[in-house]
C-alpha positions in Angstrom: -144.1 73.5 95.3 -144.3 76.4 97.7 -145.1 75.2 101.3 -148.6 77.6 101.2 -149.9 74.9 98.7 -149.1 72.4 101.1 -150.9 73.5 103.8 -154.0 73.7 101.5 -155.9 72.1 99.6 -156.0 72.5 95.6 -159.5 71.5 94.8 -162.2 73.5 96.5 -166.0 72.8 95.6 -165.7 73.8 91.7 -162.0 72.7 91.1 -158.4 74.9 91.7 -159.3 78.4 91.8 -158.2 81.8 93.0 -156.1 84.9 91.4 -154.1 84.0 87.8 -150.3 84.2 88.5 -150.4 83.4 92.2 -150.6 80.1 93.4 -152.1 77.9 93.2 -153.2 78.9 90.0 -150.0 79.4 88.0 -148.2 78.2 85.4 -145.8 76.0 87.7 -148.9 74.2 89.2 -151.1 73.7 85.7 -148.2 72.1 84.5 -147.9 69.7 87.6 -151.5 69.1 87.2 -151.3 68.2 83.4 -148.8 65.9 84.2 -150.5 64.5 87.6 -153.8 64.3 85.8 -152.7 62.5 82.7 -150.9 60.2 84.8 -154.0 59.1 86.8 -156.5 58.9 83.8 -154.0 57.0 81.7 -153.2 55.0 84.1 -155.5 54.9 87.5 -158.8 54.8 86.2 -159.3 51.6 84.4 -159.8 53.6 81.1 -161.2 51.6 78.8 -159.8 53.8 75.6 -156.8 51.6 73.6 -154.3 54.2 72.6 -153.4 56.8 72.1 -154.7 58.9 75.1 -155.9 62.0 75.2 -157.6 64.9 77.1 -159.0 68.2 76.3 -158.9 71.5 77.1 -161.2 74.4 76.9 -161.3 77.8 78.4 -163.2 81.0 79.1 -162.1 84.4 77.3 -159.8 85.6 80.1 -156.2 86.7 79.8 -154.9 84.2 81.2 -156.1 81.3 79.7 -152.9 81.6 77.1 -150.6 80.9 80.0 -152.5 78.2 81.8 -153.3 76.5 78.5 -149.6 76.3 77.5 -149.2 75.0 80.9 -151.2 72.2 81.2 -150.9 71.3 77.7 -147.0 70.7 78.4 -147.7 69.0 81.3 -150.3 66.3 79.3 -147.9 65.7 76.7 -144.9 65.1 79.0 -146.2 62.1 80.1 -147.7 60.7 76.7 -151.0 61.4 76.7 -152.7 64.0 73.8 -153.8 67.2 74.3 -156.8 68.3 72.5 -157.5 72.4 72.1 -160.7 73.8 71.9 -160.0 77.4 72.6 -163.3 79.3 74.1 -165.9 77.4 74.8 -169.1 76.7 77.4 -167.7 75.2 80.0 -170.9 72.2 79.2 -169.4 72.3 75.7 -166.1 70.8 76.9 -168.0 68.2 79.2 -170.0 67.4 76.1 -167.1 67.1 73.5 -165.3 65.1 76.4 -167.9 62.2 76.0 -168.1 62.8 72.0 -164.5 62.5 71.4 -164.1 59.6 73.9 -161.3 61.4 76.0 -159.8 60.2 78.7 -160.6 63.3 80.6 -161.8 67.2 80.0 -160.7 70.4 81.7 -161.6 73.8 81.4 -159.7 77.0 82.3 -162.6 79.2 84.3 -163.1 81.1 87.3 -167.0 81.1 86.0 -168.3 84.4 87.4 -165.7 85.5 88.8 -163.8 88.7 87.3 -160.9 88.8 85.2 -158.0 88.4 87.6 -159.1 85.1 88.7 -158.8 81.6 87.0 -159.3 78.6 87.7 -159.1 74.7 86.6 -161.9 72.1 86.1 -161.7 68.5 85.3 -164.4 66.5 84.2 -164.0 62.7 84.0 -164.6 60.8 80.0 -168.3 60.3 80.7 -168.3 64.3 81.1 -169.0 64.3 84.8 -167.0 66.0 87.3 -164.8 64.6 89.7 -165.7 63.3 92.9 -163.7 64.4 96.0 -162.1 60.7 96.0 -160.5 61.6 93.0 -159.2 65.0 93.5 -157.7 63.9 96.2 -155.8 60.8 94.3 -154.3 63.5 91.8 -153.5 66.5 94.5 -151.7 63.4 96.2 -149.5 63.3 92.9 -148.8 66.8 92.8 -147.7 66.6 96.6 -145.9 63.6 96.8 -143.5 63.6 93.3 -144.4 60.1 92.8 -144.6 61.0 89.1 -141.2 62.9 88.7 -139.4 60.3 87.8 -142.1 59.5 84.9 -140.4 60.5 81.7 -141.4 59.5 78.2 -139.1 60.1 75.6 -139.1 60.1 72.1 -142.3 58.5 70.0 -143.9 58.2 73.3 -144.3 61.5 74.3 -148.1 63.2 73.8 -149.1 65.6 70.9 -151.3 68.5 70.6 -153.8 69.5 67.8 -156.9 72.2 67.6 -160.2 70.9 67.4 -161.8 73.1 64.7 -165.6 72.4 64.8 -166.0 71.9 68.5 -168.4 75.0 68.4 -170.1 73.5 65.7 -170.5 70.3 67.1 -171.5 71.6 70.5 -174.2 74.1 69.0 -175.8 71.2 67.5 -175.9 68.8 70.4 -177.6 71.6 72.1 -180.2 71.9 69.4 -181.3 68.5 70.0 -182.3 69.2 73.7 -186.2 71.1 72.6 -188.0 68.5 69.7 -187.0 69.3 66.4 -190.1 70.3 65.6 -190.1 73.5 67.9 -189.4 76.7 66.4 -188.6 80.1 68.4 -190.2 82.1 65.3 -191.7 85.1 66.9 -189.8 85.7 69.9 -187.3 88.2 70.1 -184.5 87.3 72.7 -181.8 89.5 74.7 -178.6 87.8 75.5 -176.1 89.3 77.9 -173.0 86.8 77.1 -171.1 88.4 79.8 -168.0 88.9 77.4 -167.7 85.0 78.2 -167.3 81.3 76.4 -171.2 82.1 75.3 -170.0 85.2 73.3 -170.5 82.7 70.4 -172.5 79.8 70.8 -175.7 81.1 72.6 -176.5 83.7 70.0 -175.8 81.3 66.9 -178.1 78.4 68.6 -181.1 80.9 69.1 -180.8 82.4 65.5 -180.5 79.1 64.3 -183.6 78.0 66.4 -185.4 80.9 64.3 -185.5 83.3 67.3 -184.9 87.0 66.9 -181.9 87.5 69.1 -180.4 90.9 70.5 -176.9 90.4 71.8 -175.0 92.4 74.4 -171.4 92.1 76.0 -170.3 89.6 72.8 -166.6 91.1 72.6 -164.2 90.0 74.9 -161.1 91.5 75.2 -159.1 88.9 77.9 -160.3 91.8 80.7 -163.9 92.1 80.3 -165.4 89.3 81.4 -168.4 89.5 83.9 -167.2 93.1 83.9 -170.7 94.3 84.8 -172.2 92.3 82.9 -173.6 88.6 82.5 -175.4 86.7 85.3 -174.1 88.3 88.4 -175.4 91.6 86.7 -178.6 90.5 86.2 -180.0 94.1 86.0 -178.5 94.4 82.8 -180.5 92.0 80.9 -183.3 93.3 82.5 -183.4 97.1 81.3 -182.6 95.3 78.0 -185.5 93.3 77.6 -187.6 96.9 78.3 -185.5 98.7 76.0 -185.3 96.0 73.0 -189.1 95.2 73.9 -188.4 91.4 73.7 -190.3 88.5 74.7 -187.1 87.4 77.1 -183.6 87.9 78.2 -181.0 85.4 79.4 -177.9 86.3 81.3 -175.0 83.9 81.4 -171.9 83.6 83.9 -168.2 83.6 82.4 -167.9 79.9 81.5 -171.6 79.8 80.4 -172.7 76.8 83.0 -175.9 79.0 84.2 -178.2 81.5 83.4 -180.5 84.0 84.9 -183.6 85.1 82.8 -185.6 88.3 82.6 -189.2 88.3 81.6 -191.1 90.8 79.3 -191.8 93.2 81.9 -188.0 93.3 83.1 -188.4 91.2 86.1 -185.7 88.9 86.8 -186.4 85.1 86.9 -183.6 83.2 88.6 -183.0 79.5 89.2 -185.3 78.7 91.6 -188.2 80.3 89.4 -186.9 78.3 86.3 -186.7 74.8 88.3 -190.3 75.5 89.3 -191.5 76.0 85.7 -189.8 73.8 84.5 -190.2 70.6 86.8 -194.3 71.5 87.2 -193.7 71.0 82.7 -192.0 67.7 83.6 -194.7 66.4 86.3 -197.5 67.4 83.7 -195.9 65.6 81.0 -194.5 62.5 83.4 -191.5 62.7 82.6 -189.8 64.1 86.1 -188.4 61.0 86.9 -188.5 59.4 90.6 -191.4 62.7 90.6 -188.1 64.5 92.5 -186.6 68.0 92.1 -183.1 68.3 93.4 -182.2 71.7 94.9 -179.3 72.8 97.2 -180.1 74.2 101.2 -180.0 77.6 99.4 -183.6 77.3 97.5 -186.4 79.2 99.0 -188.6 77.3 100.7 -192.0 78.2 98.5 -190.1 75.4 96.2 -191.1 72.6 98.2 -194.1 73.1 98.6 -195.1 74.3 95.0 -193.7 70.7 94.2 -195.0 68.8 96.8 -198.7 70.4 95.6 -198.1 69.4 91.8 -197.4 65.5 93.6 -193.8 65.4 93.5 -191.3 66.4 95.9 -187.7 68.2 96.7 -184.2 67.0 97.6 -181.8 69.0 99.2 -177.6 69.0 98.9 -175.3 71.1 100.1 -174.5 74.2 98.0 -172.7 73.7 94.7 -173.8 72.1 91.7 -171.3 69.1 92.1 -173.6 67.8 94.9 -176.8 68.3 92.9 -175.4 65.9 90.0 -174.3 63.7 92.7 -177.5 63.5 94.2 -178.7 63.3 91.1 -176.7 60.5 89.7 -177.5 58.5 92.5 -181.3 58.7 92.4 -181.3 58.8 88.7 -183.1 62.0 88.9 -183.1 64.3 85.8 -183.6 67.7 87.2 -181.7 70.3 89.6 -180.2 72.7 90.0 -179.6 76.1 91.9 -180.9 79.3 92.7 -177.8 81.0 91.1 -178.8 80.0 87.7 -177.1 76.5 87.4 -179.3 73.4 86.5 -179.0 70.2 85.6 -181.2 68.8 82.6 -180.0 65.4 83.1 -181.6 64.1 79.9 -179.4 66.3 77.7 -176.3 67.2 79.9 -174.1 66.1 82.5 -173.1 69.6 84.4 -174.7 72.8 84.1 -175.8 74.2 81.0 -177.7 77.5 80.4 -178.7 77.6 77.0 -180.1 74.2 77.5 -181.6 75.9 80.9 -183.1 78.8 79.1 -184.4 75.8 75.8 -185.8 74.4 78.1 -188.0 77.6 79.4 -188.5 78.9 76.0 -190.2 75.5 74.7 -192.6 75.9 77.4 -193.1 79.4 76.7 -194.1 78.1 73.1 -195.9 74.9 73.7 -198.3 76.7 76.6 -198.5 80.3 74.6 -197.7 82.1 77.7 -195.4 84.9 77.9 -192.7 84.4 81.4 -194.1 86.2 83.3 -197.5 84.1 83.3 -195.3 81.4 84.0 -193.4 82.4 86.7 -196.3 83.3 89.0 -196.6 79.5 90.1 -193.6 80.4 92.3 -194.4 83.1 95.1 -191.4 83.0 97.0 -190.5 83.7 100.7 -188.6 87.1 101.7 -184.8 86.1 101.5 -181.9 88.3 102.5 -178.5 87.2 101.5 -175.2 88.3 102.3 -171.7 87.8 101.1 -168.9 89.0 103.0 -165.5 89.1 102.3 -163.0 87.2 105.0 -159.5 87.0 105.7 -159.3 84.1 106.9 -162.1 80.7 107.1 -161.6 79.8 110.8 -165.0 76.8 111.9 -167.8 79.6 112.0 -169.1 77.5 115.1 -166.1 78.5 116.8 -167.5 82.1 116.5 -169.2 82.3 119.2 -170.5 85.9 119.5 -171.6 85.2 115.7 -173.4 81.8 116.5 -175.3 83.5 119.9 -177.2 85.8 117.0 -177.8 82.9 114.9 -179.4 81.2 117.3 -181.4 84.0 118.6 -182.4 84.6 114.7 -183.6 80.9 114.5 -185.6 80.8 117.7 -187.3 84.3 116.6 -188.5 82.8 113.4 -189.1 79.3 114.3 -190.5 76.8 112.0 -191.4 79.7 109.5 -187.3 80.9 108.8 -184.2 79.7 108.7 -180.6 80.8 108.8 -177.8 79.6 106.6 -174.2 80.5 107.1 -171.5 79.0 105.3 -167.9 79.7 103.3 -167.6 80.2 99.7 -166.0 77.2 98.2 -164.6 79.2 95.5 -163.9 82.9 97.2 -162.3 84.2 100.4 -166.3 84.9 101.2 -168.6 84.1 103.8 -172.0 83.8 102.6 -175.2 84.4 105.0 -178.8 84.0 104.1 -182.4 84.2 106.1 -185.6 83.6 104.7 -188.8 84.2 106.8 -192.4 85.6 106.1 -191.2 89.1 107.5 -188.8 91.1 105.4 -187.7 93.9 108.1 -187.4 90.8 110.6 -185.0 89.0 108.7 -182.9 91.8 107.5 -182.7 93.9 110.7 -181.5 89.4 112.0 -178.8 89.8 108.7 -177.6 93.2 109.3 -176.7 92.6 113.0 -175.0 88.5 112.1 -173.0 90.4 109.0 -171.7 93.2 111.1 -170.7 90.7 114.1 -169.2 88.5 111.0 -166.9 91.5 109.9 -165.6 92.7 112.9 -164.6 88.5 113.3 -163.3 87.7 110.3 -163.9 90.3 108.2 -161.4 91.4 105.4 
């Protein structure tokens, strides 16, 4: 294990991740995770499963899923425990078929919406949540320490690996059952951007099957195109789409297919903010938000609270990445959250981020209320927000930036109680990420223009 890995940590806030072939992502390290993570769920986690044990693994439609599969799937085995292969699929497919199959563990091969170079691996635990931090921790130790080297099954003992042929299947009906079954999409006519991802499949059979009239786009991977200006990061593509194709709605998914963006009829772009507003404001009318709580990250506009607090519920806030929602989540036993980037959390039907069961969930209120998106998305009149993401060369404590933090500061006593700043590292990318919101548009940019250009000249790439 190279002494960079050392120095580092594996996991950052959505699992290992960073550029396929170089560490930590590379064949060498999958393999030592297979083997530390088969290890600690066999063993370490007070599985309930009797024999034989087993884990499976997923992936998005990038080039290098082949190696890291092969990877990781010799590292499983080595240590006795079953590998089961699902090839492409939604990232919430694998949690999904994680607690259907009664695995010891899932893991997918993403980098989500990142682009093609890039991979990354995510575990989820056998009730098809994702690790906590505690966790992570307990197999990166493994990896670290060699405790497992020594670990050696040998002969009968040693794991298999099989294909899982109707995983699609499966999954395309589990996501079925999240709208009543006596919902039909007859008469709308859909646009999907699949983004050349794990949705290239699933999200267009599930709406045709669903009775909708779908349009797809970017359904042909080739290992290279992935998010290749397309999918959710792009969201100007479903956009022109929905205008061109003259449809009812679009939806834009990310690589591994764990969020969605939405377009309405007119080509305006809905994100996730918009869609937790229409869709919790659904929930409060039917009572069935429970604890009357909507759980959003630090990086929702501020309109959010309010519009909830007026319908009678209210908002909780975590830190950014959708790990922290479900926590939050799990631990107030709410059933919505969710992000501004297009990932949310319908609680009642899934355990992580799902957009087709995002996008159900819009489209059944399009059809029970018999108004198009765009009607719907007026109850959500946001504040001006400027973000920026910069890239960085290195992640030194951003309050030890002193020059950066002075214009912060000066930024948050110029808006007062009616802004706020939020600066912060990517978890998943050398990026850091700056956002304002205030009632003033040319105030808060001229504030993000001067912090981002005193941010680049620290730190910058």
């Amino acid at each position: 294990m190279s002494q960079k890995i050392r120095e580092n940590k594996l996991f950052g806030t959505d699992g290992v991740r960073g550029v396929a072939n170089i560490e930590p992502v590379t064949a060498e390290t999958a393999l030592k995770l297979g083997r530390a993570a088969a290890h600690w769920f066999k063993k370490s986690n007070g599985s309930p499963i009797k024999g034989p044990h087993k884990i499976i693994i997923g992936k998005d439609t990038r080039l290098s899923g082949y190696m890291l599969e092969n990877a990781i799937v010799a590292g499983i085995t080595s240590m006795g425990v079953d590998a089961l292969l699902v090839g492409p699929l939604p990232t919430p497919g694998v949690a999904y078929m994680t607690r259907s199959l009664r695995c010891d563990a899932g893991i997918v091969l993403t980098a989500s919406h990142n682009s093609y170079e890039d991979n990354g691996i995510k575990f989820f635990r056998r009730d098809g949540y994702k690790l906590d931090d505690k966790v992570e921790d307990q197999i990166e130790d493994l990896v670290f320490s060699g405790r497992i080297d020594s670990i050696r099954p040998t002969a009968t003992e040693i794991g298999k690996a099989k294909r899982i042929d109707d995983a699609l299947g499966r999954y395309i009906e589990f996501v079925k059952s999240s709208i009543p079954r006596t919902l039909t999409l007859e008469g709308l006519k859909v646009v999907v951007d699949a983004g050349n991802g794990a949705t290239y499949k699933s999200t267009p059979c599930i709406l045709r099957e669903l009775g909708a009239d779908v349009v797809v786009l970017n359904d042909e991977p080739n290992g290279m195109n992935i998010n290749a200006h397309c999918g959710s990061t792009y969201p100007d593509v479903i956009a022109k789409a929905v205008l061109q194709h003259k449809a009812n709605v679009g939806l834009s998914h990310d690589g591994d297919g764990d969020r969605v963006i939405l377009a309405d009829e007119k080509g305006q772009i809905i994100d996730g903010d918009a869609v937790l507003a229409i869709t919790t404001l659904a929930a409060l009318e039917r009572g069935e938000l429970r604890k009357k709580t909507l759980v959003a990250t630090v990086m929702s506009n501020l309109a959010l609270d309010n519009l909830v607090e007026n319908a009678g519920g209210k908002v909780l806030r975590t830190a950014v990445g959708d790990r922290y929602v479900i926590e939050k989540m799990i631990e107030i036993d709410a059933n919505i959250g969710g992000e501004q980037s297009g990932h949310m959390i319908f609680r009642d039907y899934a355990t992580t981020g799902d957009g087709i069961v995002s996008a159900l969930q819009v489209l059944r209120i399009m059809v029970d209320s018999k108004k198009s998106l765009s009607k719907l998305a007026t109850c959500l009149k946001p504040y001006p927000q400027v973000q920026k993401n910069l890239k960085v060369k290195a992640k030194p404590p951003l309050e030890g930036l002193k020059s950066v933090q002075d214009l912060v500061h000066a930024a948050e006593k110029d808006l007062g109680k009616k802004g706020r700043v939020l600066l912060r590292y990517s978890g998943t990318e050398p990026k850091v990420r700056l956002l304002i919101e205030g009632e003033d548009k040319s105030r808060i940019e001229s504030h993000a223009t001067k912090i981002s250009a005193k941010l680049a000249e620290a730190i910058g790439a």
